[in-house]
C-alpha positions as semicolon CSV with decimal commas, in nm:
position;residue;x (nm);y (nm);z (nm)
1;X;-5,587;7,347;-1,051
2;X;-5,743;7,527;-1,378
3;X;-5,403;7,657;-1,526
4;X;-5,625;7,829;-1,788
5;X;-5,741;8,103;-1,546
6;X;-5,465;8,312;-1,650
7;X;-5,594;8,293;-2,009
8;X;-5,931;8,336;-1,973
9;X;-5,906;8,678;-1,786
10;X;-5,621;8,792;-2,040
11;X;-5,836;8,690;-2,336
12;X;-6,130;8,935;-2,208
13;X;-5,903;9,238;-2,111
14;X;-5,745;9,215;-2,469
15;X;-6,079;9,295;-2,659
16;X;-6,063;9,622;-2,484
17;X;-5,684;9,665;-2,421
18;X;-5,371;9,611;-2,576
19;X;-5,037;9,498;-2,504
20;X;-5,104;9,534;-2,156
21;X;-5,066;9,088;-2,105
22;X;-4,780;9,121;-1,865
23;X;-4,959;9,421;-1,666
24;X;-5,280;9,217;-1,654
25;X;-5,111;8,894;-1,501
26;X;-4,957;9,071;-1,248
27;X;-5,314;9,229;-1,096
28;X;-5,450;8,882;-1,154
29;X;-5,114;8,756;-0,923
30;X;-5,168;9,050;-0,655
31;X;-5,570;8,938;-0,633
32;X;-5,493;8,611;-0,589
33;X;-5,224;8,696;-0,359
34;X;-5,476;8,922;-0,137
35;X;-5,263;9,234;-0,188
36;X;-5,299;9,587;-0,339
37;X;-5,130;9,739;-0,674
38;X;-4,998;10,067;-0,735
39;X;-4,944;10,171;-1,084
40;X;-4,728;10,448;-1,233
41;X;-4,747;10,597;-1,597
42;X;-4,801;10,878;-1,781
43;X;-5,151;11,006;-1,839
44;X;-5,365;10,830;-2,111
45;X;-5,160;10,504;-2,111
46;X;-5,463;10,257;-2,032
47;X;-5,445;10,280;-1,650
48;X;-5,793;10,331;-1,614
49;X;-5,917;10,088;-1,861
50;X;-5,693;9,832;-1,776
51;X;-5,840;9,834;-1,400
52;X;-6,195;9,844;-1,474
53;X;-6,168;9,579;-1,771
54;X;-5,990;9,414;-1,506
55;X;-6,314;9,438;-1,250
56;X;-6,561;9,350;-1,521
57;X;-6,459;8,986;-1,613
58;X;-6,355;8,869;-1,223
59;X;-6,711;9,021;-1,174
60;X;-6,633;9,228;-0,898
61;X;-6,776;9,511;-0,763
62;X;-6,583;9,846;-0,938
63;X;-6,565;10,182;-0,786
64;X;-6,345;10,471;-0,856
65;X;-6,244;10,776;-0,707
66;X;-6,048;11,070;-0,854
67;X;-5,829;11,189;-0,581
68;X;-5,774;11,600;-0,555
69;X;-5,582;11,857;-0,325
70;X;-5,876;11,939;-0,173
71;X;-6,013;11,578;-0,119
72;X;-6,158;11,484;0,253
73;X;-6,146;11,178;0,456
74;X;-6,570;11,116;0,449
75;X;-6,562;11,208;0,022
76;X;-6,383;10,843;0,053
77;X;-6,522;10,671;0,322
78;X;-6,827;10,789;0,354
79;X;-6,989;10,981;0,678
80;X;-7,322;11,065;0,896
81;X;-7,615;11,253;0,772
82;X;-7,894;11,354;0,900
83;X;-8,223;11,155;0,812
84;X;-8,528;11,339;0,802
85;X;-8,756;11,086;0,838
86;X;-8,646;10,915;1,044
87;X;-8,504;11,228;1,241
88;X;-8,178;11,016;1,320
89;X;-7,824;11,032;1,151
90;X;-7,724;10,741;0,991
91;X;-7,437;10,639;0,814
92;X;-7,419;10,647;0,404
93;X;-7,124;10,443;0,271
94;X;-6,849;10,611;0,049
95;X;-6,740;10,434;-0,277
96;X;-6,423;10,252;-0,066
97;X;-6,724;10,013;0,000
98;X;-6,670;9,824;-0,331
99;X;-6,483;9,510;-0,374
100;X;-6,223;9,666;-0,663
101;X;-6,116;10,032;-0,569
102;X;-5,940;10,259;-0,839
103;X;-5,772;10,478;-0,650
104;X;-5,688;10,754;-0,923
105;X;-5,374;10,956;-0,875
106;X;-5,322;10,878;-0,516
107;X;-5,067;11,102;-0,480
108;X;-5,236;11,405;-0,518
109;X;-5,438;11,344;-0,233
110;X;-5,395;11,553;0,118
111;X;-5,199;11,321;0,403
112;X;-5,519;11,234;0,599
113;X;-5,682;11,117;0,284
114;X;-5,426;10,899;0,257
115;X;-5,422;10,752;0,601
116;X;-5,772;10,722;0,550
117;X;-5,685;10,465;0,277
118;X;-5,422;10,348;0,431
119;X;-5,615;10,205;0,741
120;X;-5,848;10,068;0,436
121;X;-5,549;9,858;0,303
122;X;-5,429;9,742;0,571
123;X;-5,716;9,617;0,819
124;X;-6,031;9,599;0,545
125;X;-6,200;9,870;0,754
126;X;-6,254;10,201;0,792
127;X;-6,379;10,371;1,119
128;X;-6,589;10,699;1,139
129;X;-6,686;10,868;1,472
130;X;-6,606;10,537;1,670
131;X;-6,783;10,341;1,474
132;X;-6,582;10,074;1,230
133;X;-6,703;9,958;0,932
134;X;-6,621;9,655;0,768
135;X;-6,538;9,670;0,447
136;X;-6,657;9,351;0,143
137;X;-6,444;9,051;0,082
138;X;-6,273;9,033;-0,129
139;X;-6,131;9,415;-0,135
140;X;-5,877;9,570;-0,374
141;X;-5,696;9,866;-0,432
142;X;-5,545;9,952;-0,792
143;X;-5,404;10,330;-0,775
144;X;-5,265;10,475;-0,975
145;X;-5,008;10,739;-1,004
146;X;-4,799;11,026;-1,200
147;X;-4,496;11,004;-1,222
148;X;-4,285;11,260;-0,987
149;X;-4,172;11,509;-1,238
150;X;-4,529;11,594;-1,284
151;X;-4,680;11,944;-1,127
152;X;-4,896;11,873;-0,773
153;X;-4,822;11,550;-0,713
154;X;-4,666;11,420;-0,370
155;X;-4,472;11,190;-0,297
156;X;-4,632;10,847;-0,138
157;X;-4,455;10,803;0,247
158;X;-4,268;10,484;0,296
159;X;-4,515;10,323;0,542
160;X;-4,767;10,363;0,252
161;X;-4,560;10,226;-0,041
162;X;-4,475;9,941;0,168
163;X;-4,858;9,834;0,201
164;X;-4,867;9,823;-0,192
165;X;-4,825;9,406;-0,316
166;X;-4,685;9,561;-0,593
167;X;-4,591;9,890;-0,794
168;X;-4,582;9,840;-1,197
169;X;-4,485;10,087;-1,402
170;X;-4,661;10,119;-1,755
171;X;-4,446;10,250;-2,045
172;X;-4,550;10,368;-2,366
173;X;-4,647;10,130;-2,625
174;X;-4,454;10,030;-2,916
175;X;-4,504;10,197;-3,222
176;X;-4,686;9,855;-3,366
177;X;-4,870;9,815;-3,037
178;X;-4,968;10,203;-3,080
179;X;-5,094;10,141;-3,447
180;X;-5,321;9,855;-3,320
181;X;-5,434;10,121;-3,037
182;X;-5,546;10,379;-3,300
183;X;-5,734;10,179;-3,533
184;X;-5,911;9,967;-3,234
185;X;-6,022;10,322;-3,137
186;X;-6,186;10,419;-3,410
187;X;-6,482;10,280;-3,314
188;X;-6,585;10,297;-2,963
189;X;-6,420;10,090;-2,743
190;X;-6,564;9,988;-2,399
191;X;-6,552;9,763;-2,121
192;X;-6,893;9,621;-2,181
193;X;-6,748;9,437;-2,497
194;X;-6,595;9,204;-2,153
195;X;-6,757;8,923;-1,992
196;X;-6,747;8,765;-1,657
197;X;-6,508;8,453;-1,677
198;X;-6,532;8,390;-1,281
199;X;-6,786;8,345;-1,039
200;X;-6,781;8,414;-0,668
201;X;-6,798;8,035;-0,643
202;X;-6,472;7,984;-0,828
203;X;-6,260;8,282;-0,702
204;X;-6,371;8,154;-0,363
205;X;-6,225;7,811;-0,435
206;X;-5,912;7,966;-0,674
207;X;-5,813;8,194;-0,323
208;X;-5,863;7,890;-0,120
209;X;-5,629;7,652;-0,362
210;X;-5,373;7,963;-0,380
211;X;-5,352;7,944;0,039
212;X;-5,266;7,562;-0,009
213;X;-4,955;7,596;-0,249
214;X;-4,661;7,435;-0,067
215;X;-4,362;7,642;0,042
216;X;-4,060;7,408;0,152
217;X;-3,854;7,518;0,433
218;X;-3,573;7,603;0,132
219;X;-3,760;7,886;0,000
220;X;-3,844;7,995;0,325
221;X;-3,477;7,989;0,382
222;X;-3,393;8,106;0,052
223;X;-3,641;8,428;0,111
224;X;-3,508;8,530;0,480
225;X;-3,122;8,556;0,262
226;X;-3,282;8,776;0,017
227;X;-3,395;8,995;0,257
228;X;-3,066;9,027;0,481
229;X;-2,823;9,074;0,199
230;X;-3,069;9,380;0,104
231;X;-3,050;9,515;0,402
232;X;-2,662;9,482;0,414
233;X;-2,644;9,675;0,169
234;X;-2,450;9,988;0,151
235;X;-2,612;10,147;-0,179
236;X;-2,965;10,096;0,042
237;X;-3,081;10,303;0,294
238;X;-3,395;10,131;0,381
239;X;-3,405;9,746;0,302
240;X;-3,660;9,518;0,283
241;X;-3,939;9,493;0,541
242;X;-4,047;9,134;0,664
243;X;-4,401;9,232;0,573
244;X;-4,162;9,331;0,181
245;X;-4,119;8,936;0,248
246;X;-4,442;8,800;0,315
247;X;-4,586;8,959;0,043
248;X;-4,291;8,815;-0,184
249;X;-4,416;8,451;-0,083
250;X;-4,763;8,518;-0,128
251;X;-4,680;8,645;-0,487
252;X;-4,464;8,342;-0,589
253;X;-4,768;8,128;-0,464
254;X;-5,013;8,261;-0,676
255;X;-4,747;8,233;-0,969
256;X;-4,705;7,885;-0,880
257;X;-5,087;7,829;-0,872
258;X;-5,120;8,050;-1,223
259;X;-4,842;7,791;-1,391
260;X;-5,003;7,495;-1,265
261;X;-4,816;7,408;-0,972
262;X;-4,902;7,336;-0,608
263;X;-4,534;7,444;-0,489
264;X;-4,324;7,736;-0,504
265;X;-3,943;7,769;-0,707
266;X;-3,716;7,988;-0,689
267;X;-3,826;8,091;-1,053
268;X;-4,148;8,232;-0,911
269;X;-3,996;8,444;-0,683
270;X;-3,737;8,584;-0,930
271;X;-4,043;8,636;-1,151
272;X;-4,225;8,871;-0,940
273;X;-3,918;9,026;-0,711
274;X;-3,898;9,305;-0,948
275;X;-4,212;9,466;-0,870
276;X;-4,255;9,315;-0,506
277;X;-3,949;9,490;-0,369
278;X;-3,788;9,795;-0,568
279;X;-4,061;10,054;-0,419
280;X;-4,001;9,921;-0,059
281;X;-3,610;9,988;-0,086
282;X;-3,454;10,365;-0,100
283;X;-3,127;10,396;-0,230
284;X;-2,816;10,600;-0,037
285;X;-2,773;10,950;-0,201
286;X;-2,398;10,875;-0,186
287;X;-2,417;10,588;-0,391
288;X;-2,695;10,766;-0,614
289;X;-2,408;11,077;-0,638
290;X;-2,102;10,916;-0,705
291;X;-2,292;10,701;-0,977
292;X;-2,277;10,320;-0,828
293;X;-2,634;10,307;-0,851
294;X;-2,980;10,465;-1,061
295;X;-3,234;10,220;-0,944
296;X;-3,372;10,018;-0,690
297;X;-3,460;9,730;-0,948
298;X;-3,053;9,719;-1,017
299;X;-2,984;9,638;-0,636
300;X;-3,232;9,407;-0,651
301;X;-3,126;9,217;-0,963
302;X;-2,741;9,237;-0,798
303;X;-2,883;9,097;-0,499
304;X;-3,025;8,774;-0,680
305;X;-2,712;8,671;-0,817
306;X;-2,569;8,677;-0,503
307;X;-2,800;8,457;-0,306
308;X;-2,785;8,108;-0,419
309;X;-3,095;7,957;-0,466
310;X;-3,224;7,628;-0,328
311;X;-3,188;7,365;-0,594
């Protein structure tokens, strides 16, 4: 196992962004994990940036798409046209054809956009008129997102949330971390300063070493508690989904594989539980009301001391 992947891609995104390490190892965990990454902020925190710096050094294909109110289905996907020449209609591909898609404020877009995407996620494949598409491998979606308070934005529906690896919020930077953002920017700053540290070759064989990191029958066991203690409960609503689960385990293997190892702990799923499973949960609005709960993260981090962990 190279344990210095991690390093290598966080060494390139830094010459273009900062402070964003712990933001930048968690797309590199969702990639290697095979999942999809939602992430909330404010405007002009480096959301952008961070995703297509991100793109440039795995060497991956990069599209994005700035989703509107008025935003259709084929402006995404792609449709039929008419071809002149050939006096035919054939199909032109949409920008979801792209191996790293930057879904920009997702949740401004109309519902069928969104189950347009959604089908996207989910099965690698879109379908138009009866005819499905298949879509390049590897494929990723990083979206991003205002926060709710925000004027005409929606809010994402459970089913979609819950095909999201992971949801990481981005807070503003510290006032030194700010400082270093200012001066950096006084020159132009761009994601061309970044170079491919992966080839197909390797992320190929990284994915394929990822798939092969051992998870004992103790995790497995460890993993089904988690998830029935959340869904017992009472300041949840909606617990966590066995598909919540699977995505947990794929997470904590692609830790595992990031720190060198070719097994999972229960370290690894601690690690990444706290932006695996808070968007998948909704709280009860009596426990919200009378106080006993703010967050979904706080259930979640009551919930791990709770389940004893395999030793």
């Amino acid at each position: 196992m190279d344990i210095e992947i991690k390093e290598r891609v966080l060494g390139q995104i830094r010459r273009v962004v900062v402070g964003r390490d712990r933001e930048s190892e968690l797309l590199l965990i969702s990639f290697l994990a095979g999942g999809h990454v939602l992430l909330e902020g404010v405007p002009g925190i480096s959301k952008t940036i961070l995703a297509k710096s991100f793109g440039r050094c795995m060497g991956l294909d990069f599209k994005r798409i700035q989703f509107t109110p008025d935003m259709l289905p084929l402006d995404m996907i792609g449709g039929f046209v008419f071809n002149t020449k050939d006096r035919e209609f054939e199909f032109r591909r949409g920008p979801v054809f792209t191996n790293l898609l930057l879904a920009d404020e997702i949740n401004r877009a109309p519902p069928k956009v969104q189950s347009a995407l959604l089908e996207a996620m989910q099965e690698r494949q879109v379908t138009v008129e009866g005819l499905t598409q298949k879509l390049p491998s590897p494929f990723m979606v990083i979206a991003t997102q205002n926060p709710q308070e925000f004027q005409g934005v929606y809010p994402l529906p459970e089913n979609q949330l819950d095909r999201f690896l992971m949801k990481v919020d981005l807070p503003y930077p510290d006032q030194s971390t700010e400082e270093l953002i200012i001066r950096r920017n006084l020159s132009d700053m761009d994601t061309l300063n970044i170079d491919q540290v992966l080839t197909a070759q390797e992320l190929e064989k990284i994915m394929k070493e990822v798939g092969e990191v051992h998870v004992s029958d103790e995790i497995i066991q460890y993993l089904s508690a988690i998830a029935e203690e959340t869904r017992k409960e009472r300041r949840l609503r909606l617990g966590a989904s066995p598909r919540a689960m699977v995505h947990l385990v794929h997470c904590a293997r692609a830790t595992a594989y990031l720190r060198g190892r070719d097994f999972v702990t229960p370290e690894d799923i601690k690690m990444v539980s706290s932006f695996v499973l808070p968007h998948r949960l909704k709280l009860d609005q009596s426990a919200v009301l009378t106080g006993k709960v703010a967050e979904p993260s706080e259930v979640v981090q009551d919930i791990f001391t709770k389940v004893r962990p395999p030793r």
